[in-house]
C-alpha positions in Angstrom: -135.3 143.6 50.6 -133.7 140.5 51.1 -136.7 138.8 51.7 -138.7 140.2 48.9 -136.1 138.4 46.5 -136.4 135.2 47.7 -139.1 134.1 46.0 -137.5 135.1 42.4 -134.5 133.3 43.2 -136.3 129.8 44.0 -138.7 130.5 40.6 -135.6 130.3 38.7 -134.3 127.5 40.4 -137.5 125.4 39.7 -137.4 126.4 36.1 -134.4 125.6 35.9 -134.4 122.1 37.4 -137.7 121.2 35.3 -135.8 121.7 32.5 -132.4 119.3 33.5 -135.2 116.9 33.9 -136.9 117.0 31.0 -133.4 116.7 28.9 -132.7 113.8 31.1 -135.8 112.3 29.8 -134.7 113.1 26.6 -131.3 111.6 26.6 -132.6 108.4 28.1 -134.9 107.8 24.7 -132.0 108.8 22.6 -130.3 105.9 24.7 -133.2 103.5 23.9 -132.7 104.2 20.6 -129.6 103.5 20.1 -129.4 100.4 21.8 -132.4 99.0 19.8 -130.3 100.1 16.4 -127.1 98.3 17.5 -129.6 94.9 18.4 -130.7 95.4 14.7 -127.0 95.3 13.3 -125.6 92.0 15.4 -128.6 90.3 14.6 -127.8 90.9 11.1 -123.9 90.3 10.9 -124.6 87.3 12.8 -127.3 85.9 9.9 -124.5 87.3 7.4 -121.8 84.8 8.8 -124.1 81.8 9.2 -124.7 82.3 5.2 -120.8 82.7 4.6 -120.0 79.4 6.0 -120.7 76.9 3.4 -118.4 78.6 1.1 -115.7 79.5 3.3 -115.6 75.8 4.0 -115.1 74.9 0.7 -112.0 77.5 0.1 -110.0 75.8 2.7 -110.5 72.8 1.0 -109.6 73.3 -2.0 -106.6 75.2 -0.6 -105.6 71.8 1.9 -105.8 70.0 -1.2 -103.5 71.9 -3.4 -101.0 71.7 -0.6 -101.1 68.0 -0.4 -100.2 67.8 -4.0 -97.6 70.0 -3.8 -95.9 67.7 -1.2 -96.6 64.7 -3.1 -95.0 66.5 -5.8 -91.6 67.1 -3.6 -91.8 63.9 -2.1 -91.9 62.0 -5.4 -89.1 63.7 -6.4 -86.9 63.9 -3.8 -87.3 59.7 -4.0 -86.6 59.8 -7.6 -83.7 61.7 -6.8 -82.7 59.0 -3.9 -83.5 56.3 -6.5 -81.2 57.9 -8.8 -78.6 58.6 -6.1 -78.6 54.9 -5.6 -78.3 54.0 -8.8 -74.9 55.7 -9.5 -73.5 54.7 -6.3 -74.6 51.5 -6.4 -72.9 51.3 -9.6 -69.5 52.6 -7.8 -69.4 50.5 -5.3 -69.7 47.6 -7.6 -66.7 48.7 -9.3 -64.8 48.8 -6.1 -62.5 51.1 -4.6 -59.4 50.0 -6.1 -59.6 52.0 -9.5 -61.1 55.5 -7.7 -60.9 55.3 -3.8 -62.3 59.0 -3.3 -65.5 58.1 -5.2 -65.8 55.2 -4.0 -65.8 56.9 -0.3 -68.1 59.2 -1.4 -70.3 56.8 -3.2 -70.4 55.1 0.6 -70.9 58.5 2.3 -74.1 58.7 -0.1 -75.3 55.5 0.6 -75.3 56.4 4.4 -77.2 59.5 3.3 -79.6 57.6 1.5 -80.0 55.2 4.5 -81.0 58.3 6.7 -83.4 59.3 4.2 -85.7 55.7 4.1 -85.2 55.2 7.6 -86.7 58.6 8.5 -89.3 58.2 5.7 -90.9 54.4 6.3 -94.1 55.6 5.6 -93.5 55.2 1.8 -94.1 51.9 0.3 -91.2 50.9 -1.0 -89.6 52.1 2.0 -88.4 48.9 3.6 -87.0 46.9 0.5 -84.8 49.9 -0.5 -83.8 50.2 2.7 -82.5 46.4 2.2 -80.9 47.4 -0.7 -78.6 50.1 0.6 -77.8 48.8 3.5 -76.7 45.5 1.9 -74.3 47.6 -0.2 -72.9 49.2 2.8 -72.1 45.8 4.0 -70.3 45.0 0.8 -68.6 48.4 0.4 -67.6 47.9 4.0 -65.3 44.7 3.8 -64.2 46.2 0.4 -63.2 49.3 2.2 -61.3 46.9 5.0 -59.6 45.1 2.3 -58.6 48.5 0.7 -57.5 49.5 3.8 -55.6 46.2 4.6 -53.8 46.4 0.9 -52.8 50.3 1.2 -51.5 49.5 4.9 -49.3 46.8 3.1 -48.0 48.9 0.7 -46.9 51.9 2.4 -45.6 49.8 5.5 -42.2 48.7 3.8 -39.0 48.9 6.7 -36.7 51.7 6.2 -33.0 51.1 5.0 -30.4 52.1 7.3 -29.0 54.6 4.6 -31.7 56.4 4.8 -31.9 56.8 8.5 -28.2 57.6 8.4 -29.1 60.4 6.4 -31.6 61.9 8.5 -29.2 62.4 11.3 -27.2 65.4 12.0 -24.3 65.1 10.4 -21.6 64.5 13.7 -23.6 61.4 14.3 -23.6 59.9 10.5 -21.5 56.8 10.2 -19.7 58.1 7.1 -15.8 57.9 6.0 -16.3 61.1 5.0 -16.9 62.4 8.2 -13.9 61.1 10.1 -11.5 63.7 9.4 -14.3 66.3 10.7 -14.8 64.3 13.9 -11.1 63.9 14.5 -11.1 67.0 16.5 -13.9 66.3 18.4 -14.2 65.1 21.7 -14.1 61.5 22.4 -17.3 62.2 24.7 -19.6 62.0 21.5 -22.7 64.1 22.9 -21.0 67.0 23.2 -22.1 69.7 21.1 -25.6 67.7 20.3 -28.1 70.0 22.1 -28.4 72.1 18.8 -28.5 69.0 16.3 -31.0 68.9 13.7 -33.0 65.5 13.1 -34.8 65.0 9.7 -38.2 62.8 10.6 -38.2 60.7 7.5 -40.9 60.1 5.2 -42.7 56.8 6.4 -45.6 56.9 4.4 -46.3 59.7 1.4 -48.3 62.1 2.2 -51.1 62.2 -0.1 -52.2 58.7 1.4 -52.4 59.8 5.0 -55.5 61.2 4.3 -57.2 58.6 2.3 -56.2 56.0 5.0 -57.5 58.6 7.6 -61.3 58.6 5.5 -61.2 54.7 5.5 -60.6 54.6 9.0 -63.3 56.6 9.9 -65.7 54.9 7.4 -64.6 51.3 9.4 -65.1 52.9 12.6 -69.0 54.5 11.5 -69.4 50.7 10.1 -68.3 49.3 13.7 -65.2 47.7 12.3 -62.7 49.6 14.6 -61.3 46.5 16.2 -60.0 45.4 12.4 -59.3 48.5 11.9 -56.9 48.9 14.6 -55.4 45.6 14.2 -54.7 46.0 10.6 -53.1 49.1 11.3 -51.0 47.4 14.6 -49.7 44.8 12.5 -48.6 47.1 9.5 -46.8 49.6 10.9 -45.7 47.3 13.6 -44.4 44.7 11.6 -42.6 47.7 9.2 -41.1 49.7 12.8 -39.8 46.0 13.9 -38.3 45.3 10.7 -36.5 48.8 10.4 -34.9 48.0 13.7 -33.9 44.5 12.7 -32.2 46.1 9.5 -30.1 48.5 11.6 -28.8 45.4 14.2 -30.9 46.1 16.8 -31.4 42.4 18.8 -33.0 41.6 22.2 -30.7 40.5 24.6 -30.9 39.1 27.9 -28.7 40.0 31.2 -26.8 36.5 30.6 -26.3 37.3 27.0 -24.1 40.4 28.0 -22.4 38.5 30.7 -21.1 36.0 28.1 -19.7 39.0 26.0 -15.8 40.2 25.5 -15.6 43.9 26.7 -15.2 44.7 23.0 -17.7 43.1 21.5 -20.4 44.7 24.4 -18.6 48.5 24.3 -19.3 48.1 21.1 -22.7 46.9 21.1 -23.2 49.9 23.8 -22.3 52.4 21.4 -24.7 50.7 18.4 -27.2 51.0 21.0 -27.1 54.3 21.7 -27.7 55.5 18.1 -30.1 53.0 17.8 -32.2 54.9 20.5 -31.5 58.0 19.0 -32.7 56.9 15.6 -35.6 54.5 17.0 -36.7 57.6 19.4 -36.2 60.9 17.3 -36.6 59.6 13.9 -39.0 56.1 13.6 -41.5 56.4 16.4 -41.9 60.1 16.3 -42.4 59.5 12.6 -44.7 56.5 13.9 -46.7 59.1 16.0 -47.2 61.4 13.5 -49.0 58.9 11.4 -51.1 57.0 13.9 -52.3 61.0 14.6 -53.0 61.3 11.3 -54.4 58.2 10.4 -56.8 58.2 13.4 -57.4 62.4 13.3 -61.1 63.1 14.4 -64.1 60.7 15.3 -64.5 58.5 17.9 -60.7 57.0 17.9 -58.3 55.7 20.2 -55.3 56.2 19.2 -53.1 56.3 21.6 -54.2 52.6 22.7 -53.3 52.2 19.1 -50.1 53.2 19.3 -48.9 51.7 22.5 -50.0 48.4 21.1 -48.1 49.1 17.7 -44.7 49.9 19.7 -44.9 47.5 22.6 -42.3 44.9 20.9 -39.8 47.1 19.1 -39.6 49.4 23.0 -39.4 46.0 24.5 -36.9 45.2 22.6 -34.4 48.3 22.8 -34.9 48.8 26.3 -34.3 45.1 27.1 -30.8 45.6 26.0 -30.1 48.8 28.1 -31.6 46.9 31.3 -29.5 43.7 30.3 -26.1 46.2 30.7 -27.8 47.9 34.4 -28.4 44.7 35.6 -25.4 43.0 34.8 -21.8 42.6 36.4 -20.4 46.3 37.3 -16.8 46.5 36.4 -15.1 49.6 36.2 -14.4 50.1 32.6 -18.5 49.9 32.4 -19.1 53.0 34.4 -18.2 55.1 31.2 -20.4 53.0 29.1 -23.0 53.5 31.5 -23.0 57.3 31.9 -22.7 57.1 28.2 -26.4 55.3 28.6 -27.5 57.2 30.9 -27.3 60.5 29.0 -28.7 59.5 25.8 -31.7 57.9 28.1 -31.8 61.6 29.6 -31.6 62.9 26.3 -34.6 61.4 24.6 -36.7 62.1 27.8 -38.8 64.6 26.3 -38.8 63.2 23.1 -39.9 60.2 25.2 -42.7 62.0 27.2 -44.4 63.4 23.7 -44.1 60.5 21.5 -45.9 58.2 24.1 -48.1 60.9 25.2 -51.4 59.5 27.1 -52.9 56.9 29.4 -52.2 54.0 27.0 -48.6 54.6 26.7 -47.7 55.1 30.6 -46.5 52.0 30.8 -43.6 52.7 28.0 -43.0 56.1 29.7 -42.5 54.5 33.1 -40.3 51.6 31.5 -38.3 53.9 29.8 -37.6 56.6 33.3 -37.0 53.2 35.0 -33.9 52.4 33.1 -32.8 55.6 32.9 -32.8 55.4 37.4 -31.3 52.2 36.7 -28.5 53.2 34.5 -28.2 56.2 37.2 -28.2 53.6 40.3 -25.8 51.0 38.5 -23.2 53.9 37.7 -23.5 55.3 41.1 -22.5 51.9 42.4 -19.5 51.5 39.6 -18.0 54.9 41.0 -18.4 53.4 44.4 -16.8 49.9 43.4 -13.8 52.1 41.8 -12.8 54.0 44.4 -13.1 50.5 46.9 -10.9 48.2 43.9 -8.4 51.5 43.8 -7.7 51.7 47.4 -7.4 47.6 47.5 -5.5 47.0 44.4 -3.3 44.0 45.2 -1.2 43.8 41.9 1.8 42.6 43.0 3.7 43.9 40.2 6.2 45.8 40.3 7.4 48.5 38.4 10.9 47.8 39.0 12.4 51.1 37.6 10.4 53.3 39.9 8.6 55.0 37.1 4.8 55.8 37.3 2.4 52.9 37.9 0.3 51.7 35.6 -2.3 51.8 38.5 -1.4 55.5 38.5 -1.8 56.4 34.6 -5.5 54.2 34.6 -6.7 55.9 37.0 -6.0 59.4 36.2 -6.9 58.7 32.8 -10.2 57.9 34.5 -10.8 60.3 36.3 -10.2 62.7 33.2 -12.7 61.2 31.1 -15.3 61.6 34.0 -14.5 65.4 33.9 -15.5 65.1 29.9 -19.1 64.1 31.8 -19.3 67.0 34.3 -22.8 68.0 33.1 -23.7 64.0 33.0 -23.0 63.8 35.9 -24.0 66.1 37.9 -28.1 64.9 36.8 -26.7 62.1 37.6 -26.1 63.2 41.6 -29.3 65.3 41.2 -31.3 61.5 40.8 -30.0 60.8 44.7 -28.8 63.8 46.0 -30.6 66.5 47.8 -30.2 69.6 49.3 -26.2 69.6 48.3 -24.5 71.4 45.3 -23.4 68.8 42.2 -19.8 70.6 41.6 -19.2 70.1 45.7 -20.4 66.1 45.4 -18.4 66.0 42.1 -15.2 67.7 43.8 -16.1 65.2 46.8 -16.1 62.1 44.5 -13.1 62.7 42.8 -11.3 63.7 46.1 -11.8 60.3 47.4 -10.6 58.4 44.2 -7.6 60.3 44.4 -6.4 59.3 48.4 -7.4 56.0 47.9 -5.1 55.6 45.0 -2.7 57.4 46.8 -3.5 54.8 49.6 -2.5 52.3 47.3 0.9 53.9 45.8 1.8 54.0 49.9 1.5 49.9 50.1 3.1 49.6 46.6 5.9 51.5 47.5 6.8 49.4 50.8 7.2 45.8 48.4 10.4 47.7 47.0 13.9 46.7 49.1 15.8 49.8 48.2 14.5 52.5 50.2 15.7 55.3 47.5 14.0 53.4 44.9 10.4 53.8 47.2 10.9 57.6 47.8 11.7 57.9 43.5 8.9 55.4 42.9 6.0 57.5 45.3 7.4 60.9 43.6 7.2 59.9 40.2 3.9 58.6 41.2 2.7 62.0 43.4 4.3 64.2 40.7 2.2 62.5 37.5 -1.1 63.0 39.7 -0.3 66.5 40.5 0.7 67.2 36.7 -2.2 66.0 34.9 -4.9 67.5 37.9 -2.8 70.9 36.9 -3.9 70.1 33.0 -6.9 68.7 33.2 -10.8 70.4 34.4 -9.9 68.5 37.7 -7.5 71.5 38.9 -10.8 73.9 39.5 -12.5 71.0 41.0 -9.7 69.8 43.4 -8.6 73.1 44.3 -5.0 75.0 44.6 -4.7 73.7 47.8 -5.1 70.0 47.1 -1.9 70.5 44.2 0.1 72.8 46.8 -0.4 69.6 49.4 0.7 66.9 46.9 3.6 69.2 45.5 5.1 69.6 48.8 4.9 65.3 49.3 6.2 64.7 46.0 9.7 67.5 47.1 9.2 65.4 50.6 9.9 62.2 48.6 12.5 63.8 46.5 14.4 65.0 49.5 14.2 61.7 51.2 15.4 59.9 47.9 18.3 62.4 47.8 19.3 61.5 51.8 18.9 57.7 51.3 20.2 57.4 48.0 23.7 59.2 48.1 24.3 59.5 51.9 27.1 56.7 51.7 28.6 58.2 48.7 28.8 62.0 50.7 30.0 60.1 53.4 33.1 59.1 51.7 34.2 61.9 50.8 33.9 63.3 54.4 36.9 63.3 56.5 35.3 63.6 59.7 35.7 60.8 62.2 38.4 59.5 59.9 41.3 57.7 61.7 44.2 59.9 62.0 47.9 58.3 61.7 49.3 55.4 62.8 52.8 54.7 64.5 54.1 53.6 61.3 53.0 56.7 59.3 55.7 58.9 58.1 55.1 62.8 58.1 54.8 62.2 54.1 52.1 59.7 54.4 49.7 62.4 56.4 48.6 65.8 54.9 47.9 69.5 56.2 44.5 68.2 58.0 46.6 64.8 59.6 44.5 62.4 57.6 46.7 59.7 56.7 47.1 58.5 52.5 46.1 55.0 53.1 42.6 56.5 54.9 42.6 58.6 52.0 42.8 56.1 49.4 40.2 54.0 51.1 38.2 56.6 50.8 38.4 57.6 46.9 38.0 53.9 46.4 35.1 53.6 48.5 33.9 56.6 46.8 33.9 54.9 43.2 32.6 52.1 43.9 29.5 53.5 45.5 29.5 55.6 42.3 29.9 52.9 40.1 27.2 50.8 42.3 24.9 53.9 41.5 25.1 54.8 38.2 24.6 51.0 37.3 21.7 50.7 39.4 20.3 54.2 39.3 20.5 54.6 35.2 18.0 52.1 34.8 15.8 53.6 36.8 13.2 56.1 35.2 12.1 59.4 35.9 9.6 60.0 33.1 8.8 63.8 33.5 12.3 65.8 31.6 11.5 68.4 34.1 11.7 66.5 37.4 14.2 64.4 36.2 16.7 67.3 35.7 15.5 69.2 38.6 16.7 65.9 40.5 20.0 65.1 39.1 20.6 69.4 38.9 19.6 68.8 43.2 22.0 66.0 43.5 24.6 67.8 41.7 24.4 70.9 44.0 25.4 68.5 46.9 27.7 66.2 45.3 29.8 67.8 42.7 31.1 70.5 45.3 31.7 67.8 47.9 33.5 66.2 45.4 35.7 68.7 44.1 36.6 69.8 47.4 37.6 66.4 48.1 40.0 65.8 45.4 41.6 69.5 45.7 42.6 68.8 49.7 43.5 65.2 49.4 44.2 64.5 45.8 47.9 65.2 46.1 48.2 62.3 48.2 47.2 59.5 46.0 48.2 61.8 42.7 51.9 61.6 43.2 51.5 57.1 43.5 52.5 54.9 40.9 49.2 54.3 39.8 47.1 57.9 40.4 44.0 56.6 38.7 43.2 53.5 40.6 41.7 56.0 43.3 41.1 58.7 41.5 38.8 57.2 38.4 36.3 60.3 38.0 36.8 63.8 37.0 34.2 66.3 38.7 33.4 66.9 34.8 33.2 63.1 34.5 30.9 62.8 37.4 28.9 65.3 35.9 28.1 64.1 32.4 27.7 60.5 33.9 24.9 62.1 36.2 23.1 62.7 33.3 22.5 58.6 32.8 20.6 58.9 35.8 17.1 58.0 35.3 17.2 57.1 32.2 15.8 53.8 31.9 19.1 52.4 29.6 22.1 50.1 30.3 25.0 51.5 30.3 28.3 49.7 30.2 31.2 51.0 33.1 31.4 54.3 32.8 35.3 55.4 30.8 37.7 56.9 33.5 38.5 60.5 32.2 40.5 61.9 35.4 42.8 64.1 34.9 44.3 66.3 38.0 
């Protein structure tokens, strides 16, 4: 059955397959054809293009050529207009700048414009002689412009008067009458109290021309005149800052020119110089700064080679003086001067550093820090040439009363006005110190002053014969040191211990005066060891203790004229302190007014009863008393009036 199918099955398959090949065949001519149609159509479009050509040539033609006259168009008028421009600034810079400066900078600004306009544009005809033309009046407007810039320079580069720099400073520093009663409480140490003072910068040049000089600048720069530019401006303001300083008294002064000085005349000229450098550093070249910035603000400047060169000789000049003073002979009374110097240098130090800001102006910063380390080495040496001339004083004079030394007095008085320049100096250890606290090297310093002047007192008081009179002379001495330490900043410095120390030498001395002074006097009035009676002596010459009335009366008279010998001697002496001096004639009271009165109440009854009672007994205990009170007074007093009455 299978089999019997088979041939059906491949009868359809051949029908089948002759008809997918026939429609093949088919398919293929429809392909033919369509290939032949498309042929047709390119062949066409391609004829269609080749008759388009002609005309689309012409369009773009005609197009081109309408552009072209549109630019000539522009073109003409954009040179009309740069004719036109020329014109009108031509006509401005003919007139100069002196009546209209702004236009006339303009004008130049349009000029350059102009300029940029040929130059990029040669191809146009006339190109080159207007060119010519402009840049001819650019050479003109730029000498005008100099000239302008020479002339407004002049005007507005007058010196300042003193006045008004005295008014621009706070007002501790003014040098007015009217200030003297509000600076009559101050310290003496005049920068106390400056760290919050207000400076004025005063008005060098208005400021409405600032800017105008600032345009002409950069127009002489853009014209390659810089270097007159600069110079122009160096010799203005220069010659304005140099004659500011000359008005105020500022001079420059060499290290023989202060050698040749009085110490009045130069502590004088020291203190003008220190508000000269206040006023020359905070006020005139910070004002100076501000308008070399301003002038030279933008474009291709240097200004602060412009500025350097403009202060050079007025720096010079003030710091030549402060050098003159470091370099020349140290005395002490310099070393206050000096820190004085030193300070305001240390002061201005910032100020410094900003005002000469740059490169150009290292040199005048390193100058400046120079003489400040100068100032700082020279004082440094003064405090060390002090303590040496303390400790070696040879004065040979004498204060013959025993009262305190003028050595003494100067050179606590010094060292209280260094305690007025603590903080001073303390930068001032801080410049050569390291590693060490200030206070401990100020403590140190001040420690060593004080032996060797001690040192001193010691030698002094060995040139006086009377021993009493060296033990009064090294306590008044001891006594005024420990005093003013225990009044002054120099207590917390020095210490408790150093006062307890010099306390205890100055009751040493006191103790010792006492002993030398009035050991004779005590010893007359002591009965030991005295001789008892002789053969001849009745049992009425002798008293209860066997002491015989002619021993006695020896005695009494020996007695007074110690006294006598004493009070003379001893009233012209001086013990300046009320407080010591009573605590030492109270001390010598306690020991010889009891002594006394003992005396007289065992023995007086023999030499009472005599013919002539007051021959030995000349003094009452009262008398002795009130007379002790001329002790160490520093008078004359005539021979003291016998008052005795038993």
């Amino acid at each position: 059955m299978a089999v019997s199918a088979l041939p059906r099955t491949m009868d359809a398959l051949t029908r089948r397959a002759t008809m997918l090949r026939d429609s093949l065949h088919k398919s293929q001519g429809n392909t033919d054809g369509m290939v032949a149609i498309l042929g047709s159509f390119d062949h066409r479009l391609s004829a269609l293009e080749a008759a388009m050509r002609p005309t689309q040539v012409r369009t773009h033609a005609i197009r081109m050529a309408h552009e072209n006259i549109d630019k000539t168009l522009k073109a003409g008028e954009a040179i009309l207009a740069q004719f036109d421009l020329t014109r009108r600034a031509e006509a401005t810079i003919l007139r100069g700048p002196h009546e209209d400066l702004e236009s006339y900078l303009e004008a130049v600004d349009t000029l350059k414009g102009i300029s940029r306009f040929f130059s990029s544009n040669k191809n146009f005809r006339s190109s080159e002689g207007i060119l010519n033309h402009v840049n001819g009046l650019l050479a003109k407007s730029s000498l005008k412009i100099e000239e302008e810039f020479k002339q407004l320079m002049g005007t507005y580069s007058k010196p300042i008067e003193p006045d008004r720099l005295f008014d621009c400073l706070p007002k501790s520093l003014r040098p007015s009458k009217d200030d003297e009663d509000e600076n009559a409480n101050q310290s003496d140490h005049p920068s106390k109290g400056l760290e919050t003072a207000v400076y004025k910068t005063p008005t060098l040049v208005p400021p409405r021309i600032l800017p105008l000089m600032n345009d002409i600048a950069q127009q002489l720069v853009q014209a390659g005149n810089q270097q007159s530019c600069y110079k122009i401006y160096r010799e203005s303001r220069g010659s304005a800052l140099e004659s500011s300083l000359r008005k105020l008294g500022v001079e420059k002064l060499t290290k023989d020119d202060v050698q040749k000085m009085q110490w009045e005349a130069l502590e004088a000229k020291i203190g003008n110089w220190i508000q000269f450098m206040r006023i020359a550093v905070k006020l005139l070249l910070a004002g100076e700064r501000k308008i070399c910035d301003q002038i030279f603000e933008g474009g291709n400047f240097n200004k602060d080679q412009c500025f350097a060169e403009m202060a050079t000789n007025s720096v010079v000049t003030l710091l030549s003086f402060g050098d003159a003073v470091a370099k020349s002979k140290r005395s002490p009374e310099k070393l206050f001067v000096l820190l004085d110097m030193y300070e305001v240098m240390r002061e201005l130090q910032p100020e410094i550093e900003v005002v000469f800001e740059g490169k150009a102006c290292s040199e005048m910063r390193e100058t400046a820090l120079g003489l400040t380390k100068r100032l700082a080495q020279t004082a440094q040496e003064t405090f060390a040439d002090f303590e040496e001339a303390v400790e070696k004083d040879a004065s040979k004079t004498i204060v013959q009363d025993g009262t305190v030394h003028p050595l003494t007095s100067y050179v606590i008085n010094y060292v209280k006005f260094l305690f007025d320049y603590q903080s001073t100096l303390k930068l001032l250890f801080q410049e050569f110190e390291t590693g060490s606290e200030t206070e401990s090297q100020l403590a140190v310093v001040t420690t060593r002053i004080m032996q060797a002047l001690q040192n001193n007192l010691d030698g002094k008081s060995k040139q006086y014969k009377d021993p009493a009179l060296t033990h009064l002379f090294l306590m008044n001495n001891v006594h005024y040191m420990v005093r003013s330490v225990r009044r002054s900043e120099a207590k917390d410095i020095l210490g408790d211990d150093w006062i307890q120390r010099h306390r205890r030498i100055v009751q040493q001395n006191a103790n010792q005066y006492k002993r030398v002074a009035w050991a004779k006097v005590l010893q007359a009035l002591s009965v030991q060891g005295a001789p008892g009676s002789t053969g001849s002596s009745t049992p009425a010459d002798l008293n209860s203790s066997g002491v015989s009335r002619a021993v006695i009366k020896e005695r009494f008279k020996a007695f007074n004229t110690q006294f006598e010998e004493l009070h003379a001697k001893q009233s012209l002496w001086i013990v300046p302190d009320q407080e010591l001096r009573e605590s030492l004639r109270l001390a010598i009271a306690e020991v010889l007014l009891p002594a006394y009165r003992s005396f007289i109440k065992r023995f007086g009854n023999l030499v009472g009863s005599g013919k002539n009672p007051l021959k030995y007994i000349r003094y009452s205990p009262e008398l002795v008393d009130k007379l002790l009170n001329e002790f160490f007074e520093g008078q004359q007093y005539g021979e003291p009036k016998h008052q005795h009455r038993l």
